[in-house]
C-alpha positions, -999 to 999 in steps of 0.1 A, spaced: 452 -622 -315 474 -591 -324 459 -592 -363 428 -592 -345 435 -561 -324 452 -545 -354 421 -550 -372 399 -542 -344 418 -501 -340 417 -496 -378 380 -503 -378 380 -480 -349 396 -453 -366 377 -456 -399 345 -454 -379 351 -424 -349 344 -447 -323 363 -440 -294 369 -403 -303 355 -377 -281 322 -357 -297 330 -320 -300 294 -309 -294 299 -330 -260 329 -310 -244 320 -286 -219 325 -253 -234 301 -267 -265 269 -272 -239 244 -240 -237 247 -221 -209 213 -216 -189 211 -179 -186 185 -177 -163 202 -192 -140 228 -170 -133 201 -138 -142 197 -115 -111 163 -124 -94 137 -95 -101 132 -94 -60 169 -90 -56 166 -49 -80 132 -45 -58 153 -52 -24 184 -25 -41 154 -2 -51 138 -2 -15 168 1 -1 182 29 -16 144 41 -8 150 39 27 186 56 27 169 84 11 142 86 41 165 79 69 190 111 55 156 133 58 139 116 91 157 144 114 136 172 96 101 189 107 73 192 84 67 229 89 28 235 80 5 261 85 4 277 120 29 258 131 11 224 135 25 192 132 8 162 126 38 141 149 27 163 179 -7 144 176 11 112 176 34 118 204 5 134 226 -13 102 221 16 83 225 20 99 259 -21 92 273 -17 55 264 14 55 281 -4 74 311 -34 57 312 -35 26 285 -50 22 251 -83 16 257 -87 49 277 -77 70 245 -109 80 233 -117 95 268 -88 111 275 -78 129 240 -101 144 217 -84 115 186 -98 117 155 -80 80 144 -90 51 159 -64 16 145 -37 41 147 -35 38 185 -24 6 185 5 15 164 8 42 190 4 13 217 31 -4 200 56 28 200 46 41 233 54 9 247 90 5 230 98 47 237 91 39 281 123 23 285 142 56 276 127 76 301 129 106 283 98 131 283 68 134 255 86 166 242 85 179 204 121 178 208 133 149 218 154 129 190 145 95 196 109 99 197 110 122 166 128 95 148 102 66 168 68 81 157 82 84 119 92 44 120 57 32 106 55 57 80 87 41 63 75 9 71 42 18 50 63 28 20 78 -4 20 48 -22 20 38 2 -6 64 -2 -26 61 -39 -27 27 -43 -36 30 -14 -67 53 -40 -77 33 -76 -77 2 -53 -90 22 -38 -118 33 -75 -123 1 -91 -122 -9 -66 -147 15 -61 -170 24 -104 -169 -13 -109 -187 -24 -123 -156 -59 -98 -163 -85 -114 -194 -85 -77 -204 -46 -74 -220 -51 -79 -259 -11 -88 -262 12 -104 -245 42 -86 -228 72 -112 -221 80 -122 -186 115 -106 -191 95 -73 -198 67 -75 -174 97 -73 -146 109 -45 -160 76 -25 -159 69 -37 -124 106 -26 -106 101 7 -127 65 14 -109 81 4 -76 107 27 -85 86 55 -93 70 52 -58 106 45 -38 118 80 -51 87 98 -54 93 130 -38 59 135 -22 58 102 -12 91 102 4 81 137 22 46 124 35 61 97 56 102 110 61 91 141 68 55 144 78 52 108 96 23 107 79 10 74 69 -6 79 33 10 47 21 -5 25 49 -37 33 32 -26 35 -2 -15 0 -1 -43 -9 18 -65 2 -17 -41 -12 -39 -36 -44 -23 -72 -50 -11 -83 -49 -53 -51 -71 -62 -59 -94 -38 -99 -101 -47 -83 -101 -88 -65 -133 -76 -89 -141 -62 -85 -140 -27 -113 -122 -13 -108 -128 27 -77 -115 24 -81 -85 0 -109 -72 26 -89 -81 54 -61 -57 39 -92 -33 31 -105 -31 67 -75 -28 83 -66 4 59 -104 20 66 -91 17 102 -67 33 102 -76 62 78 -110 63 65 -104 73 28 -105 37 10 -142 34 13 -141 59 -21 -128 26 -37 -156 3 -19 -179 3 -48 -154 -7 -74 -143 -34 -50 -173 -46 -44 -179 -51 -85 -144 -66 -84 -156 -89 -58 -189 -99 -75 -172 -108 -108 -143 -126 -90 -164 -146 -65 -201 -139 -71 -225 -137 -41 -209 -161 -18 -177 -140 -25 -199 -110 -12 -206 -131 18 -171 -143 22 -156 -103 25 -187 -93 45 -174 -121 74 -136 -108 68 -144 -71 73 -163 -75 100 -137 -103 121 -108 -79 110 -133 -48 125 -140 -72 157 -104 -72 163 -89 -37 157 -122 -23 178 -138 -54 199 -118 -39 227 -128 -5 224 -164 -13 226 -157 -44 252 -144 -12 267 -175 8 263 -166 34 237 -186 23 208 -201 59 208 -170 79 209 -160 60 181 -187 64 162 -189 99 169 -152 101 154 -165 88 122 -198 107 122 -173 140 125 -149 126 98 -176 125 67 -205 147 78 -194 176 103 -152 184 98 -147 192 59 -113 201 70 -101 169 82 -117 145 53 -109 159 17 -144 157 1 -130 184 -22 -103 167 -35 -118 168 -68 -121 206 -71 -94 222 -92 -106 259 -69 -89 240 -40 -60 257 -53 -74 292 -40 -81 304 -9 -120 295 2 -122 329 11 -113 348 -22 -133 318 -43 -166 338 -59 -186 297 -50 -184 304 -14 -200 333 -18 -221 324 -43 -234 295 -25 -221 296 8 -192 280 31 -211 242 23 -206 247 -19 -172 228 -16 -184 202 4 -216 192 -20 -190 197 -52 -162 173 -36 -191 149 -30 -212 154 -62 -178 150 -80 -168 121 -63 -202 102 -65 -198 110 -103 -167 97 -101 -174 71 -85 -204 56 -107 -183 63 -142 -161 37 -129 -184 12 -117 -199 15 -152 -164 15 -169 -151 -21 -148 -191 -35 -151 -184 -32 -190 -145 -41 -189 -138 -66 -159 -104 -68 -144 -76 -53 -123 -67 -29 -148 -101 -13 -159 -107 -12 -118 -72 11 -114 -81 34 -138 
C-alpha cells in the first residue's frame, strides 16, 4: 500500500494534478470594468446639480426690464386673485394672458397662504416661491436634452450612417445637458426672470422624442400640456405631425388627436365647466392675431435688432410689415422643414 501511494504522488507530480492553475487565482481573472464605471445618470445628477447651485446663488436677483416691468409681478398678482377668489375666477378677475400657468399659480398660491405675509414685490419668500417652477423646468429640460441627444447620437434614428459607441454616445449626451445646465440665458430666463421658457422648450423637445420612440399618446400629451401653458410649440406642430405620420401612420394621427384633446379636457374642462370658454379663447385670439408684442412672430427678422421706430420697413410698409415678415418667414420656415424630414425621416432631420 505505501509503494502504491509512492507511486500514486510521483504520477501526480509528473502530471500537475493537484497543483493550483495560475490563470485560476484571483488576481489572474479579468476585472469587469463596467461594473465599477460611474453610471451616466450619476454625471447628469452632479451636472444638474451644480445647475441648480448656480440658480439658487442668483434666485435673490430682479430681472430689471424695460419700464420697470417684471414678468414675476404678473405671477404674484395672479397668485394673489386665486388666492382671493379661486382659480376658476381668474379669467374674470385679471386681464391673464396664460391660461395652464394658473394652476401652477393654484399650486403656489396655495403653499405661500400659510405665511400670511402680503402679495408684495418685496417679500422674500414669494420672490424665491414664484421662481420654484422655473428651476424645476430646467431640470426637466435638462434631462430630456440628455435622453434626446442619447437617442440620437446611440443610432437609435435609421438616418446615422455610422455607428458611435455606447461609451461615446454618453459622452455627447451629458455634454448637451451640460451645455443647457450652464447656459447663461437659460440660467437667467428662469433664476432670474422666473420665466418658464424651458417648460416649453421641453415640451417641443420631448413631445418629437417621444412620437420617434414611438409613443405617440405620450409625446402629444407632453405637447399639449406645453401649448397650455405657453402657446409657441404649435411652430413645431407640422413637423410633428410628419413625425407622427411616419412613426404611426393614420391611426397614430388618430391616437394624438384623442391625447391632445383628453390632456386639453383636463387643463381647461374646468374653465369652460366654469363658463369661460370665451375669455379663453379670446386670450388666444389676442396672442396670434391682435398683440404682436406679446407672441414673437418676428422672431425671424434679423431688424428686430433695431428699434421699430428708426427701421426704414415700418415706414415703408407700415407698423403691420413685421408682423407679415415674422409670419411669411416662419411659414417658409416652416414648409422647408416639412419637406427636409418628408425626404429624410427621423429625429434628427426633425431637430434641425
Amino acid at each position: 500500500m505505501l509503494r502504491s501511494a509512492r507511486q500514486n504522488f510521483g504520477e501526480s507530480r509528473r502530471t500537475g494534478a493537484g497543483r493550483r492553475d495560475p490563470s485560476r487565482s484571483v488576481m489572474s481573472q479579468p476585472v469587469d470594468r463596467s461594473a465599477t464605471r460611474t453610471s451616466p445618470y450619476s454625471w447628469l445628477a452632479l451636472i444638474i446639480a451644480a445647475g441648480l447651485v448656480i440658480r439658487c446663488a442668483l434666485v435673490p436677483l430682479y430681472a430689471h426690464l424695460t419700464h420697470d416691468l417684471f414678468d414675476e409681478t404678473l405671477w404674484k398678482t395672479w397668485m394673489q386673485a386665486i388666492h382671493q377668489h379661486g382659480v376658476l375666477n381668474v379669467f374674470r378677475t385679471t386681464d391673464t394672458n396664460y391660461v395652464g400657468l394658473h394652476w401652477i399659480l393654484w399650486v403656489l398660491a396655495w403653499v405661500y397662504a400659510p405665511s400670511g405675509e402680503a402679495y408684495s414685490r418685496t417679500a422674500p419668500w414669494l420672490h424665491t416661491l414664484v421662481k420654484i417652477p422655473s428651476l424645476i423646468f430646467d431640470v426637466i429640460l435638462i434631462w430630456t436634452v440628455y435622453e434626446a441627444t442619447l437617442f440620437i447620437a446611440a443610432r437609435h434614428d435609421p438616418e446615422r450612417l455610422r455607428f458611435i459607441p455606447p461609451q461615446r454616445a454618453r459622452r455627447l449626451a451629458l455634454a448637451a445637458a451640460a451645455v443647457i445646465a450652464f447656459q447663461p440665458a437659460v440660467i437667467y430666463d428662469s433664476a432670474v426672470w422666473a420665466q418658464s421658457d424651458a417648460a416649453i422648450s421641453a415640451a417641443m423637445l420631448g413631445a418629437m422624442l417621444l412620437v420617434a420612440r414611438g409613443r405617440i399618446g405620450a409625446g402629444y400629451v407632453a405637447w399639449t400640456l406645453g401649448f397650455l401653458l405657453k402657446p409657441q410649440p404649435v411652430v413645431v406642430l407640422p413637423v410633428l405631425l410628419l413625425l407622427t405620420l411616419r412613426a404611426g401612420g393614420w391611426r397614430g394621427l388618430v391616437r394624438a388627436a384623442v391625447a391632445t384633446v383628453i390632456t386639453g379636457a383636463v387643463v381647461v374642462g374646468p374653465w369652460l365647466l366654469h363658463g369661460d370658454g370665451r375669455r379663453i379663447l379670446h386670450v388666444y385670439h389676442t396672442l396670434f392675431f391682435e398683440d404682436g408684442l406679446l407672441l414673437s412672430g418676428s422672431a425671424w427678422n434679423f431688424w428686430w435688432l433695431w428699434p421699430q421706430h428708426t427701421t426704414p420697413l415700418k415706414d415703408l410698409a407700415g407698423a403691420d410689415a413685421f408682423r407679415t415678415a415674422g409670419m411669411l418667414l416662419s411659414a417658409a420656415s416652416g414648409a422647408i422643414g416639412m419637406l427636409y424630414c418628408w425626404r429624410r425621416p427621423g429625429l434628427a432631420p426633425a431637430l434641425v
